[in-house]
C-alpha positions as CSV (number, residue, x, y, z in Angstrom):
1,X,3.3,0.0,32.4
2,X,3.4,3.1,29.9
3,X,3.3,2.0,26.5
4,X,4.7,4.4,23.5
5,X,2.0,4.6,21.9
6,X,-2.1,3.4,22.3
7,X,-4.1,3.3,19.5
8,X,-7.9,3.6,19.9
9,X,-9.5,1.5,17.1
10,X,-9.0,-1.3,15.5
11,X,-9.5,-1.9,11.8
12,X,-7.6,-0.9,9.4
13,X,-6.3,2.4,10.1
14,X,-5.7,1.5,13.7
15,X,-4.0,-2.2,13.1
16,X,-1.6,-0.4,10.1
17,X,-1.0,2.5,12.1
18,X,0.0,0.0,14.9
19,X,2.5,-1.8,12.8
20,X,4.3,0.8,11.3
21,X,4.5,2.7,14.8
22,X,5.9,-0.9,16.4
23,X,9.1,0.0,14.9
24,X,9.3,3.0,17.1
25,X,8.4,2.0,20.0
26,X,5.7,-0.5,22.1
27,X,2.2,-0.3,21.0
28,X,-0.9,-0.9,22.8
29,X,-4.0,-1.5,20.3
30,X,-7.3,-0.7,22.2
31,X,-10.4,-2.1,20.3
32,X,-14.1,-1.6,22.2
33,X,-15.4,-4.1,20.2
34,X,-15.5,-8.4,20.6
35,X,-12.8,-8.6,17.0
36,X,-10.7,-6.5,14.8
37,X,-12.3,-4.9,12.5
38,X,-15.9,-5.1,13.4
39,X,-17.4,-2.0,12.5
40,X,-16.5,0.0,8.6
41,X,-13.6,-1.9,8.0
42,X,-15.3,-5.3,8.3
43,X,-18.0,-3.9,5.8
44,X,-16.1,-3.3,3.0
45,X,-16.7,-3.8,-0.7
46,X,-13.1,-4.2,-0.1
47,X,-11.3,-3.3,-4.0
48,X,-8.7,-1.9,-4.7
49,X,-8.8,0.8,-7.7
50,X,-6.1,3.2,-7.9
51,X,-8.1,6.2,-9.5
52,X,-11.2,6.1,-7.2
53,X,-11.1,9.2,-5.4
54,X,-9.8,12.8,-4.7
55,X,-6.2,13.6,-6.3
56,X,-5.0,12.9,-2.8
57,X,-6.4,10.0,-2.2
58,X,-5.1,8.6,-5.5
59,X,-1.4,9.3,-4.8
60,X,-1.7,7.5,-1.2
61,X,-3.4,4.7,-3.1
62,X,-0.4,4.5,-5.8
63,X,1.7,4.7,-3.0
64,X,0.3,1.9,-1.1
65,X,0.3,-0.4,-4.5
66,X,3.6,-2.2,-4.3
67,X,2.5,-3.0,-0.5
68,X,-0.6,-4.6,-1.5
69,X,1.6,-6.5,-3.9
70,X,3.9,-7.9,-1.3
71,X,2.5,-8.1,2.2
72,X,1.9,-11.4,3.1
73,X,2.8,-12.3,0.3
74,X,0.2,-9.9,-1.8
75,X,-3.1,-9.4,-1.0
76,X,-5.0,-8.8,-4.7
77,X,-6.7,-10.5,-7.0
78,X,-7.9,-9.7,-10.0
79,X,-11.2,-8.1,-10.5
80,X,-12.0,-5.7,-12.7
81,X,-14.2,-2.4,-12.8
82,X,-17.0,-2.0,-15.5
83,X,-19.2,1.4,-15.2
84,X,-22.4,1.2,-17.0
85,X,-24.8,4.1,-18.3
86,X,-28.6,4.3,-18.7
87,X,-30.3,7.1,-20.2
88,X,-29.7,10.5,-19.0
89,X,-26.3,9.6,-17.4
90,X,-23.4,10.7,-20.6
91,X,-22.5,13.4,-18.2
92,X,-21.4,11.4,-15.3
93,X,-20.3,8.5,-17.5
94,X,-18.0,10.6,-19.1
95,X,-17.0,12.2,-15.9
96,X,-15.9,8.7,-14.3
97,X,-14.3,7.8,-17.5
98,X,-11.9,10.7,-17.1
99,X,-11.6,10.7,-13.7
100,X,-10.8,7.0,-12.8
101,X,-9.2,6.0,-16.5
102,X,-11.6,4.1,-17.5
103,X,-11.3,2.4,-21.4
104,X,-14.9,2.7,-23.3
105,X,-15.8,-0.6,-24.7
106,X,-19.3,-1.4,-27.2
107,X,-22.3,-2.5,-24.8
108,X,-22.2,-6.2,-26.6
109,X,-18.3,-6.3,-25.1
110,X,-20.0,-5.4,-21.9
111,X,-22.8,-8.5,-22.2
112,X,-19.9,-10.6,-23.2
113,X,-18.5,-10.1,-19.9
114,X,-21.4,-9.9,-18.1
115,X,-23.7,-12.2,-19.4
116,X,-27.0,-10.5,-17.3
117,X,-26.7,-7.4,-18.9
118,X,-30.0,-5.3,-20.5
119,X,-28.4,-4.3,-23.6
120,X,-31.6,-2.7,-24.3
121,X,-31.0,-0.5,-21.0
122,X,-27.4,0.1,-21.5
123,X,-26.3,3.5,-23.3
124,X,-22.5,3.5,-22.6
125,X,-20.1,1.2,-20.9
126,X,-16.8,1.7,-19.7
127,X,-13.8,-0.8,-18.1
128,X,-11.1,-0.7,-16.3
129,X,-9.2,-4.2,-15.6
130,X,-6.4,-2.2,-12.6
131,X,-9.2,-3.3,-10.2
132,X,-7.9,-5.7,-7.7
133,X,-9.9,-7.8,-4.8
134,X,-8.3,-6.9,-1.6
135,X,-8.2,-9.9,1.0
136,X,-9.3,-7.9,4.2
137,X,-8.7,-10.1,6.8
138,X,-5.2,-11.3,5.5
139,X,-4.2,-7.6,5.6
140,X,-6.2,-7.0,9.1
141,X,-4.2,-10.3,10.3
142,X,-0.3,-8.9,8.7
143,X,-0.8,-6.2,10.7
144,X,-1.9,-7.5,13.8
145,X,0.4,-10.0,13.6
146,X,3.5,-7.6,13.3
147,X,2.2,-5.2,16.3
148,X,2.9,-8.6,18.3
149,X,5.8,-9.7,16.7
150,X,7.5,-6.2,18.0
151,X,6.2,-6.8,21.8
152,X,3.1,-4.5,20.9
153,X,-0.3,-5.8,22.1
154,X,-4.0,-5.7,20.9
155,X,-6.4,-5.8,22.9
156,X,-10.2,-6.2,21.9
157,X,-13.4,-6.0,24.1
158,X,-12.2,-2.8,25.1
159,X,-14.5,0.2,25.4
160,X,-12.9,3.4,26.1
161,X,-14.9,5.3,28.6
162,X,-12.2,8.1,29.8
163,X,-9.6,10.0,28.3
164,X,-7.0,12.1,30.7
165,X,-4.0,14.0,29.9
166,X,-0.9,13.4,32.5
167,X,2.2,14.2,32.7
168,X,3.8,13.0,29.9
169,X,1.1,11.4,28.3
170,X,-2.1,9.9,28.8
171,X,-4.2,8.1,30.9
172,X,-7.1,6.0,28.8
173,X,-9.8,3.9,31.1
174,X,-11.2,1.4,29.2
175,X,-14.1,-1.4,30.9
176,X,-11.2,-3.7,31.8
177,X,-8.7,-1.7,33.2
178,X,-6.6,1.8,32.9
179,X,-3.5,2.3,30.8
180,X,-1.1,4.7,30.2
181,X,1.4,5.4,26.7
182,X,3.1,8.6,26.0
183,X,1.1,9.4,22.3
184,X,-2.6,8.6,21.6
185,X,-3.8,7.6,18.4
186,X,-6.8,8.3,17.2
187,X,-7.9,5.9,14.8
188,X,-11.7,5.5,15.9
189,X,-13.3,5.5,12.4
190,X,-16.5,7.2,13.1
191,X,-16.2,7.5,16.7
192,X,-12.9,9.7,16.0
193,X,-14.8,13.2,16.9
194,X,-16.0,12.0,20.1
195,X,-12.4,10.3,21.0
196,X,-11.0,13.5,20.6
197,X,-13.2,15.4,22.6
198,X,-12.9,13.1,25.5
199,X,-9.3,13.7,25.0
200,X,-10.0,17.6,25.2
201,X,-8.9,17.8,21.6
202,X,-11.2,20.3,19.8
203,X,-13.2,17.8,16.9
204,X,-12.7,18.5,13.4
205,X,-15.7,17.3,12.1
206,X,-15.7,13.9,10.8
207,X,-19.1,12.8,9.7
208,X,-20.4,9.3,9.8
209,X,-22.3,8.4,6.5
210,X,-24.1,5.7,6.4
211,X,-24.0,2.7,3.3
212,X,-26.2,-0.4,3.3
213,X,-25.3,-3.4,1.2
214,X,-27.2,-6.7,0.1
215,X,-26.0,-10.1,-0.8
216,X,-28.2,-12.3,-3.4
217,X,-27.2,-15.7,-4.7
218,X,-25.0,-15.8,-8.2
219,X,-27.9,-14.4,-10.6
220,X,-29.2,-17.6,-13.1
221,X,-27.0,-19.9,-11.6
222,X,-23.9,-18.7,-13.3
223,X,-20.6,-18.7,-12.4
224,X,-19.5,-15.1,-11.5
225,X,-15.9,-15.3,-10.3
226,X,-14.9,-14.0,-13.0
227,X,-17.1,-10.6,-13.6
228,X,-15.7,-7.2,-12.8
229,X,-17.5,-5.0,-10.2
230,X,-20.6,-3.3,-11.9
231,X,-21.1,0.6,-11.4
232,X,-23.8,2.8,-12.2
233,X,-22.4,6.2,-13.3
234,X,-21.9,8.6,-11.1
235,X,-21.7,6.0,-8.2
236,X,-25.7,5.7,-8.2
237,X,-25.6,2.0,-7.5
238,X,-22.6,-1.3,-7.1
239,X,-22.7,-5.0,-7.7
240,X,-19.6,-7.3,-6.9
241,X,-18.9,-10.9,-6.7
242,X,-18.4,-12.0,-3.4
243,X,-17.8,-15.1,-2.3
244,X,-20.0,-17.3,-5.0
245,X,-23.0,-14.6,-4.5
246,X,-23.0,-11.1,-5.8
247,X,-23.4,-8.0,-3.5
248,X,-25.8,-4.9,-4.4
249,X,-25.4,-1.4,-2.8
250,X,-27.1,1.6,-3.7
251,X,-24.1,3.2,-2.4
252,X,-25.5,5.8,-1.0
253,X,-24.1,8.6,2.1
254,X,-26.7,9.2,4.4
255,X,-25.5,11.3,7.7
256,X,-26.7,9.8,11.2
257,X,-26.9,11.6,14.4
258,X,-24.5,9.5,16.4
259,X,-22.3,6.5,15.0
260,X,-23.8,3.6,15.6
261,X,-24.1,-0.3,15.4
262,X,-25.2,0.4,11.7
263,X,-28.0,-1.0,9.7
264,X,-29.7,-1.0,6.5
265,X,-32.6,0.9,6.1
266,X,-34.7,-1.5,4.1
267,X,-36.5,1.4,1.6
268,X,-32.8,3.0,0.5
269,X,-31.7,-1.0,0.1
270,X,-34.8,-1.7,-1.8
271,X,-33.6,1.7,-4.3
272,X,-30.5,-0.1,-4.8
273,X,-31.7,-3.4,-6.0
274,X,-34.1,-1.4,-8.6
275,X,-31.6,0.4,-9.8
276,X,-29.1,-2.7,-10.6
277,X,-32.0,-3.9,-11.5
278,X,-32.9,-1.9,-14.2
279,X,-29.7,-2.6,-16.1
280,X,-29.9,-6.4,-15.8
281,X,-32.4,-9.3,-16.9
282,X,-32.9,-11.6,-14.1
283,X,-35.2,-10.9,-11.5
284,X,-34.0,-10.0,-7.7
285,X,-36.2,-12.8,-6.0
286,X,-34.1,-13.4,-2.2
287,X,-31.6,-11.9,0.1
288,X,-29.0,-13.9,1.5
289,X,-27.9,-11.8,3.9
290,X,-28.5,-7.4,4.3
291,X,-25.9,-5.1,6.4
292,X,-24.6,-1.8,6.2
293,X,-21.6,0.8,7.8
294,X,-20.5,4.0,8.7
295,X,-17.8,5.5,6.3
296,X,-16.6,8.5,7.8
297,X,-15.5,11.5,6.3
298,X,-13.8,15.1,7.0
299,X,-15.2,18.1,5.9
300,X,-13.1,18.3,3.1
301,X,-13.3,14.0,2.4
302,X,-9.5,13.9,2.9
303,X,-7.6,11.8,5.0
304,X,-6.4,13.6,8.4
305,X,-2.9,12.2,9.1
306,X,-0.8,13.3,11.4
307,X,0.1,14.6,14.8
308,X,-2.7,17.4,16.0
309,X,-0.7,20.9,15.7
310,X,-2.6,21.9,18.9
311,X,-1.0,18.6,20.8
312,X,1.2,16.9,18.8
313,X,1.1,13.7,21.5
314,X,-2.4,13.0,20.2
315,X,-2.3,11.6,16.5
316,X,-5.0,11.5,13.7
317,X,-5.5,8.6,12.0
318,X,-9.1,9.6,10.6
319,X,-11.3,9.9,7.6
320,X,-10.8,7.4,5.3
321,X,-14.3,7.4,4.3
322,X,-14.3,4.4,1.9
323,X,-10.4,4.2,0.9
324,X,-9.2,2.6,4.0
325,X,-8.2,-0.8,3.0
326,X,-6.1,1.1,-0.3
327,X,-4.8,3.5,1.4
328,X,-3.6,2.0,4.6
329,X,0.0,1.0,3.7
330,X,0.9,4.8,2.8
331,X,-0.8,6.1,4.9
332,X,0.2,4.4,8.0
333,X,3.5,5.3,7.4
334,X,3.0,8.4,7.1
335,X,2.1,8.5,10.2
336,X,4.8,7.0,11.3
337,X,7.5,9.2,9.2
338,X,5.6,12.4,11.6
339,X,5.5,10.6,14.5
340,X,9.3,9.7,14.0
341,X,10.5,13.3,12.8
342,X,11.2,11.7,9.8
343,X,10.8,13.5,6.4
344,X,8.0,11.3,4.9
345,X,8.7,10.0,1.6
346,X,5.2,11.6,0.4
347,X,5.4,15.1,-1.7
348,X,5.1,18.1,0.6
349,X,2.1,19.8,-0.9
350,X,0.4,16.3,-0.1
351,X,1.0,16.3,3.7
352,X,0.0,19.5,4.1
353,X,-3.1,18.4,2.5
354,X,-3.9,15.7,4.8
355,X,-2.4,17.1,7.9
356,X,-4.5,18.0,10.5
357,X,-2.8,21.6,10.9
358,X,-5.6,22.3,7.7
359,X,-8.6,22.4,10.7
360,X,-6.5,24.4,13.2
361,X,-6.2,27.8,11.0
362,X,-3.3,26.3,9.4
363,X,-1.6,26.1,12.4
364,X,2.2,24.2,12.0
């Protein structure tokens, strides 16, 4: 059988790719690994914060709110996002408080709300309540869900091992069998370089960046559904409820060689935890659990959208470094409105921006 289109990768940029392309056509989701979402996607700190990133990633992620409102029903809950500044740090602070609309509040408003807070080590804090919880599996499951409901299929356990242009299409050998589907998409998270060139589409340099991330048990017993996400300015450090516990990253981008199974590297984790540390009282005493993923990036930490200029029957759906989950609804269709010929509902000057076309010498 040749399907319409097969998809290489399933987490979020695959699975929403997959459902807005089901609507044109049958789709075949390929994932190499055991589950959906397994690798980056599966890792997230999962939030949804409209102002956190590069001008274009903020207009996808306005354009994706209403989805996040309604699929399935909605898929946020509220959360909140305080950013909080030791000594040393009014530059940044002031930086993220323009850049992500932050409202600065007194630091005793800030231990109010967060009860562990140093106020001693506290010289500016900063909120913003438009931070919303994203359920990830309920928006993993919508998608996969509608892929099916369209006669599409997903397929995990899947490894891709060979990638061969035919006659209108492609041919893509995978560990369980060959398949065939007129447009490839390429929505391999960090393995999206090495997709294309097994494709013979020239890479555009996405770079896998690793981030590790600790869970600890709710700090002095209390009940922290209700705290925002903490921040260090500048992004030096994270700490959000999760689950009853609270997660600690030291959110940091360090490149590796290959993409990978990722894991912490217990030194940068151990960073982290001093630096939350430092701005609350009780002591870090146990892990619960330790992990970490590989957010991928272009050169240019855009999104790449879009049919490849070069061969427009192999797609990008690549780069979303850490804005996958709150950009997928826009930017999935997106993809879809190129795919289709359709004029996308996006501002011009935008796709250009996240087209491929801008690693091929601007080629149309």
């Amino acid at each position: 059988m040749t399907h319409d289109f097969l998809i290489i990768g399933g987490g979020i940029a695959g699975v929403s790719a997959g459902a807005q392309l089901a609507e044109l056509g049958r789709v075949l989701l390929l994932e190499g690994e055991a589950a959906l979402a397994y690798h980056a996607s599966g890792r997230s700190a999962a939030l949804y914060e409209a102002q956190y990133g590069k001008p274009a990633t903020v207009a996808l992620n306005l354009a994706s709110r209403a989805d996040h409102d309604s699929l399935d029903g909605g898929v946020l809950s509220p959360r909140g996002l305080m950013v909080l500044a030791g000594p040393g740090a009014q530059a940044a602070f002031d930086h993220d408080v323009a850049d992500m609309h932050l409202t600065p509040i007194p630091v005793d408003e800030a231990v109010a709300r967060v009860p562990i807070l140093n106020p001693a080590a506290i010289h500016a804090a900063a909120i913003h309540t438009e931070a919303w919880d994203i359920d990830t599996d309920r928006l993993i499951q919508h998608f996969a869900r509608h892929i099916r409901a369209h006669d599409g299929q997903v397929t995990t356990g899947a490894p891709v091992t060979a990638i061969t242009r035919i006659s209108g299409g492609w041919r893509v050998r995978t560990t369980n069998g060959d398949h065939q589907a007129r447009i490839l998409v390429n929505a391999a998270g960090a393995w999206a370089d090495q997709i294309a060139a097994m494709a013979g589409i020239a890479p555009i340099g996405i770079t896998p960046l690793r981030r590790s991330v600790a869970r600890i048990p709710a700090p002095g017993g209390h009940d922290i559904s209700d705290w925002p996400m903490l921040m260090g300015a500048g992004e030096t450090w994270y700490a959000k409820p999760d689950a009853g516990q609270l997660i600690i990253s030291p959110a940091e981008e360090d490149p590796v060689s290959e993409p990978h199974d990722a894991w912490p590297d217990d030194m940068v984790l151990a960073e982290g935890i001093a630096r939350y540390q430092d701005f609350v009282t009780p002591e870090v005493t146990r892990l619960t659990a330790s992990w970490a993923g590989l957010r991928s990036f272009a050169p240019d930490r855009l999104l790449v959208l879009g049919p490849d200029p070069v061969d427009p029957a192999f797609v990008w759906v690549a780069g979303q470094g850490g804005y996958g989950f709150q950009t997928a609804p826009a930017a999935s269709r997106l993809v879809a409105d190129l795919v289709a010929g359709r004029v996308p509902e996006l501002d011009a000057d935008l796709v250009a921006a996240l087209s491929p076309a801008r690693f091929r010498g601007g080629v149309a």
